[in-house]
Structures are given as C-alpha cells and as structure tokens.
N, C-alpha and C positions, 0 to 999 in steps of 0.2 A: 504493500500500500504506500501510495505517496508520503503521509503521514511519517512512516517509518524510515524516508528517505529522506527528510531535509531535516537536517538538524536544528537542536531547539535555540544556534545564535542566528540562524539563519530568518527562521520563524520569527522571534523578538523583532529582529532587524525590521524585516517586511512589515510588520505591525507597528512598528515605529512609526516608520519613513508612511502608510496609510496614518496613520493617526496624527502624526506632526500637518501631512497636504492638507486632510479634511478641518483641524482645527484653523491654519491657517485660510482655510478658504470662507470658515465661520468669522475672522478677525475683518480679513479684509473684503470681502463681498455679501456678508448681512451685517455686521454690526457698525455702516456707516456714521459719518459724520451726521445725515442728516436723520437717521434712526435714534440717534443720541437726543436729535432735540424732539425727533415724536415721544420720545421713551422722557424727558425728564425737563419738557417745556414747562408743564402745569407746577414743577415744585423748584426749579433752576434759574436764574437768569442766560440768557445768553453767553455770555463771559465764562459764566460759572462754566457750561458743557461744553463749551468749546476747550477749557479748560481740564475738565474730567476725558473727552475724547481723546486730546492729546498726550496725557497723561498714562490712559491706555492703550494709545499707538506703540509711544514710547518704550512700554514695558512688557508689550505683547510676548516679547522673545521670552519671559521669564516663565510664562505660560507653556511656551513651545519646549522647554529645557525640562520641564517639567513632568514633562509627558513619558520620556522612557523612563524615568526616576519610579512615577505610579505606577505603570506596566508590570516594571520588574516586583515591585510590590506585593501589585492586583495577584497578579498569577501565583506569585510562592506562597499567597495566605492559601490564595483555590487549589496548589498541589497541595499543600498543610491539612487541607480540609478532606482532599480526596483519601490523601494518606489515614487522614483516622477513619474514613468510612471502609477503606481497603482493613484496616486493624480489626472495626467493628464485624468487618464481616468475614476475618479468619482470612484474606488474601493478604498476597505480596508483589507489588510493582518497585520498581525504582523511584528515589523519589525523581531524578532528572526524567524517566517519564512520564508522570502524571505532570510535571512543569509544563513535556512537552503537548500532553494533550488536553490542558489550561490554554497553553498559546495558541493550537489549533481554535481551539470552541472561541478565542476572542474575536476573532475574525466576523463572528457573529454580529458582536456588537456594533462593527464596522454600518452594517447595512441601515441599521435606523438614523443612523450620523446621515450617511448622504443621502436618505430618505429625506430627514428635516431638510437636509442643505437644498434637495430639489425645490423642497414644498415653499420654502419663505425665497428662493429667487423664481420662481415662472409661475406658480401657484396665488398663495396667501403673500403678493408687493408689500401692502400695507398694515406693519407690525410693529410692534414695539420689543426691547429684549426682553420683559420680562414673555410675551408671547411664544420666543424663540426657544426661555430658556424652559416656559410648561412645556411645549409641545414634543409629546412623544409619540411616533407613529403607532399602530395598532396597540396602543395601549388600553387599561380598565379608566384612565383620568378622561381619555375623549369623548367617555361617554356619559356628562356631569359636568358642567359649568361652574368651571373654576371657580370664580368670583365669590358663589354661593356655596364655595367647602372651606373648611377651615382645613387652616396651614398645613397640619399636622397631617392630614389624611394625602397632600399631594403627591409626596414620595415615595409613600405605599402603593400609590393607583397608579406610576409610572411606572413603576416595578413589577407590576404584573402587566406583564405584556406579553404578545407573541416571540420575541425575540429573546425576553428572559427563558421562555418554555425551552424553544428551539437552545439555546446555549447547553440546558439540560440533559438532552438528547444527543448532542455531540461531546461531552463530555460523559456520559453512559457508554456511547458506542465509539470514544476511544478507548476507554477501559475492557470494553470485551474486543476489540482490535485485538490488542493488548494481550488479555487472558484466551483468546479464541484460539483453539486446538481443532484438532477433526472429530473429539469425540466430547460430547457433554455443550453441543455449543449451547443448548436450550438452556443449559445451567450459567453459564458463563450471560447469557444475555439476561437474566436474572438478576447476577450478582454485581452485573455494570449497571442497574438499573439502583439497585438497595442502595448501592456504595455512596452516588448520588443523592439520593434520599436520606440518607444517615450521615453524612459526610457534611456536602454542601450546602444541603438546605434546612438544616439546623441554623449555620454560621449565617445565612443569605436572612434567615427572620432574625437574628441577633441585631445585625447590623441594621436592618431595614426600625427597629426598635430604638438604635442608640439616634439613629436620626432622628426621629421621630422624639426623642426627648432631648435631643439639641433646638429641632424646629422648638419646641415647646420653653426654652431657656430663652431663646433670642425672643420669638414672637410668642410669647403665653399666649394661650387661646382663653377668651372670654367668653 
C-alpha cells in the first residue's frame, strides 16, 4: 500500500507545505483589508483597523511558522492516543506507525480548509471573519443559527462533522492496514475499529470539554 511506502518525514512535509499554501491563501485572499472594516467598522475607527490589518499583515509569518510546530504536536498526542487504545485492546504497533497513520488520516482535515477557502471566495463574497472563522462545511453548527447559540455549544457542533467521522475511519483502517494478515482479517477490522473508539475518542471528548470551559472562562455564558 502506498501508505506503507512514503515515509512519515515525507508525509509531515506534504502536510506542511498543504497547510502553510491553504493558511496563507486564508491570510491573503479572505481576510482583506476591506473584510477588516466589514468585520470591525460598527466597534473601530478607521485608523484603528487599518491599524489592527497591518498589524496582522505584519505578523502573518508567525502564524505560518507555526503550523509544523502544531502538526508535529497534533499527530504525536493522536499516535499517544492510538497507542493506549492499541494497549486497551491487547495489540502492538510501532509507535512511528501509528504517527505515520495520524499523518495519513490529517490529510483529511485538508478538505474542509479548501472547502471554506472555495465557499467565502466565489460562493458567500460578502463576510465578515468572524463568519469565516464559524463556518465549517458539513458540519452539526450549519444546521442552527449561530447568533441564537450560546458560545459554548459552537465548538462542539463544529466538531461533529463529516470530516471528523471520515478522519475516524482512516485512522481504523490504517491500523488494520497495519495489523491485516491473510487470516483473521474480520478480526483485525474489529480491533482497528475498538482501538479508535477506546483510544481516540475518549481524548477527542476531553478536549472538545477543556474548550468548552475555556469558551466558558473568556465569555461566561448568561
């Protein structure tokens, strides 16, 4: 399998270099100078956003330097994770392969990025960032007007989405890649299935939680 042939600096790389173009494509073709003053005319002066725009022109790179910093991060906590579901469930992988079939399954992520990126340039012209920054394609938030949810519930309804599911499934069925022999594959597609379920989406409600009482620190809900 392809998977099993490119190695996991190779993968990182490729994930990078998509994840640095799409962010930069977010910097400099939706989040204009002139989106700055639809986004913060009613509470800003002029001066003021021309001011904050340049500001984040400025320092856009720090954003972009940033990105393989989190990557590497992202994926060793999701091997971390696979790893104790592979413990929970009496298997043994490498942990450099579950890394590498974290970095396979991010490529996922990739697809709602330039999803958004299509939708706010030929689609939805007329936005502001915080519109840029709700909108998630096939997610549970599109179906519920923002406005009228409180803070707390928006990052949980982003997060179940199509695209969360689908990461699941590719991180399942690199683990029975992985574990898949000529004999027992019904078992082996089972145990790439629990590992998942025991492993990662334990850690995926933790986190989806610790945000959810950060949103609650910054903005209390009333």
């Amino acid at each position: 399998m392809l998977q099993k042939k490119i190695s996991c600096y190779s993968l990182l790389l490729i994930i990078i270099i998509f994840s640095i173009l799409i962010t930069y494509g977010f910097s400099h073709y939706l989040f204009t100078r002139d989106i700055y003053y639809n986004s913060f005319q009613s509470q800003l002066d002029n001066i003021r956003i021309d001011e904050l725009f340049d500001w984040s022109t400025q320092y856009a790179w720090i954003g972009l330097a940033f990105i393989p910093v989190w990557l590497i991060i992202k994926n060793f906590v999701v091997s971390l994770c696979l790893q104790t579901g592979l413990l929970l469930q009496n298997v043994k992988l490498k942990f450099g392969t579950t890394f590498k079939i974290a970095l396979t399954a991010e490529f996922v992520f990739l697809l709602p990025q330039l999803i958004k990126l299509f939708w706010f340039l030929f689609i939805q012209k007329s936005y502001t960032i915080t519109d840029v920054q709700q909108f998630y394609p096939l997610s549970a938030l599109n179906m519920f007007d923002v406005k009228n949810l409180s803070p707390i519930l928006v990052y949980p309804l982003q997060t179940f989405n199509v695209f969360e599911i689908m990461y699941w499934f590719v991180l399942a069925g690199g683990i029975i890649q992985y574990l898949r022999t000529d004999e027992d594959q019904a078992l082996h597609t089972d145990k790439g299935i629990k590992i998942v379920l025991s492993g990662y989406i334990p850690a995926l409600v933790l986190w989806i939680i610790c945000i959810m009482f950060l949103t609650v620190s910054v903005s209390p809900v009333t």
